[in-house]
Wavefront OBJ file of the C-alpha trace (Angstrom):
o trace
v 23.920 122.534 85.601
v 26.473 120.453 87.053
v 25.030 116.917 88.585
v 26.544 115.640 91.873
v 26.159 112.300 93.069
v 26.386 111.181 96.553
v 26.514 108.124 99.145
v 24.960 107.694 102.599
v 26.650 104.834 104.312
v 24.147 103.616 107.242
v 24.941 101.421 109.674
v 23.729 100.718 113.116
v 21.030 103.205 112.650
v 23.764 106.121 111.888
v 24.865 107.994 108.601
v 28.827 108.559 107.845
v 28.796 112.481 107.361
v 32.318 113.781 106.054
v 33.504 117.340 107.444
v 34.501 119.581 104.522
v 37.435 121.521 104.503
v 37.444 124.717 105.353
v 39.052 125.681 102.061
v 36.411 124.783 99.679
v 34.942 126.666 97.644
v 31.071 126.151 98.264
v 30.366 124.996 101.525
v 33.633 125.405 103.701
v 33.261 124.071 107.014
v 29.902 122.392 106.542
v 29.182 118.773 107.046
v 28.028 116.568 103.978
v 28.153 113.263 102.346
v 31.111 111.895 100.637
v 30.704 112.352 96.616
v 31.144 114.852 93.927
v 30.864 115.673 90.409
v 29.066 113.409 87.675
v 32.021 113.010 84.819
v 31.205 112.960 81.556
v 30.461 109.621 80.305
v 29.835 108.756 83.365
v 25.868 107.650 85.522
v 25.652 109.231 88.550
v 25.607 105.571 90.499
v 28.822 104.921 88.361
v 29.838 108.814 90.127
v 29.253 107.828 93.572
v 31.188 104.381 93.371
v 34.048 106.267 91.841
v 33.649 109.161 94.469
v 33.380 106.794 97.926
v 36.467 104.747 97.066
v 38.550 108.183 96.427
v 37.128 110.228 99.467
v 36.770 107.808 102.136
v 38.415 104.363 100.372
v 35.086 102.599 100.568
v 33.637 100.286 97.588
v 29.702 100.349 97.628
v 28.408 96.772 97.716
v 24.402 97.216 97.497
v 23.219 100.908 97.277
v 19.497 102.029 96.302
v 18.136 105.575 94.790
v 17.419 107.617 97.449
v 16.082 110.712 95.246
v 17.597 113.665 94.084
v 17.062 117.588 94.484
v 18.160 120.919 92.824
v 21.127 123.221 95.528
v 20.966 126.605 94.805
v 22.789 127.649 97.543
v 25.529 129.488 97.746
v 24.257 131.353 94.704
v 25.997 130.709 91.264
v 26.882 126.954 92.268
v 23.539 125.409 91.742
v 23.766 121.729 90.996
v 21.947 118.400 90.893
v 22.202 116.127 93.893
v 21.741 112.414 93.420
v 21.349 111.054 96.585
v 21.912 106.701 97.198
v 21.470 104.767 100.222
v 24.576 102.522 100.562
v 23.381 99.941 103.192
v 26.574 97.139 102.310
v 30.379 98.137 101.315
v 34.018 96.702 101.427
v 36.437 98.698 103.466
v 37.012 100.746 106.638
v 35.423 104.314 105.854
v 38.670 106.998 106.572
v 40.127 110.211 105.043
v 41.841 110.262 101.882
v 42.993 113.903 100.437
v 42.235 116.846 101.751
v 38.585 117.178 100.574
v 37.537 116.436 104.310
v 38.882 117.018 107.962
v 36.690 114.532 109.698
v 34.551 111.814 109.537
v 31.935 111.277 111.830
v 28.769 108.842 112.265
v 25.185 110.762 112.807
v 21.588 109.843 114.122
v 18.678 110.552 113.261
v 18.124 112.943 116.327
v 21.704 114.550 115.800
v 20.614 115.254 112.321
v 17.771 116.966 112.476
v 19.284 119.425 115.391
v 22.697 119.858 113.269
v 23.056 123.687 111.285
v 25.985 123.044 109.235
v 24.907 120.667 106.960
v 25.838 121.075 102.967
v 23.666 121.180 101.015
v 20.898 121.918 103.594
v 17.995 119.645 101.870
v 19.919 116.743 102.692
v 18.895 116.636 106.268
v 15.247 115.760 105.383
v 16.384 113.042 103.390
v 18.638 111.715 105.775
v 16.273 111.254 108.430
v 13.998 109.961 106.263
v 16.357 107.190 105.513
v 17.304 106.450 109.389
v 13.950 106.074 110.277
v 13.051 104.330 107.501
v 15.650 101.790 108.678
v 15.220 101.933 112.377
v 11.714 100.695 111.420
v 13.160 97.511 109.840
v 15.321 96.564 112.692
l 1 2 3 4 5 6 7 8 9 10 11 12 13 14 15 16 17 18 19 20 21 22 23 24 25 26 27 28 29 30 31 32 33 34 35 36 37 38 39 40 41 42 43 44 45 46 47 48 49 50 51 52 53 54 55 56 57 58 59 60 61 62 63 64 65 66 67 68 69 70 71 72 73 74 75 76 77 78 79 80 81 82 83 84 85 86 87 88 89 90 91 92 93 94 95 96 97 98 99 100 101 102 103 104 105 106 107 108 109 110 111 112 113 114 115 116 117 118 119 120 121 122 123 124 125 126 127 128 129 130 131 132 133 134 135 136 137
């Protein structure tokens, strides 16, 4: 099963979620976080560093496990999600390639009333993770 490792920059109590294009394969249209496939050789942290810097030209600084899940949706593209909290990094976050179409900064409350999100599990997690850091402000 293929393992995919991804990064939620948060900042000022918001997430960066990246807009993906409508030409993908698995999850056209659908908001998610910038990342992608575990290499071989490769960890998935190692994945996500690698990933950030070519999607959105960001270079996690200080990131923490966040937890992972199992996507079985759309069927026959199930995969591994490893999910990391990236609370520092060096660089403006923007569009590189034409993986994405937008970039755009979410709350907590926008979150958990937003329908496109790809995979779908990771809007639990990501309010977990804003509230979880609105409560340390």
């Amino acid at each position: 099963m293929p393992e995919i490792a991804i990064g939620a920059l948060i900042g000022n109590g918001s997430v960066l979620l990246a807009r993906r294009n409508s030409e993908r394969r698995t999850h056209p249209d659908r908001w998610s976080l910038p990342g992608g496939h575990v290499e071989d050789g490769e960890d998935a942290e190692t994945a996500m560093r690698r990933e950030l810097l070519e999607e959105i030209g960001v270079m996690p600084q200080h990131w923490l496990f966040a937890g992972e899940f199992v996507s079985e949706s759309p069927p026959g593209a199930s995969a591994t999600f490893h999910v990391y909290h990236v609370d520092r990094w060096q660089g403006s976050p923007r569009l590189i390639g034409d993986e994405h179409t937008a970039l755009r900064w979410f709350t907590a409350a926008e979150i958990e009333c937003e329908t496109e999100l790809a995979p779908p599990q990771i809007g639990k997690i990501l309010t977990k993770l804003l509230l979880q850091q609105s409560g340390k402000d």
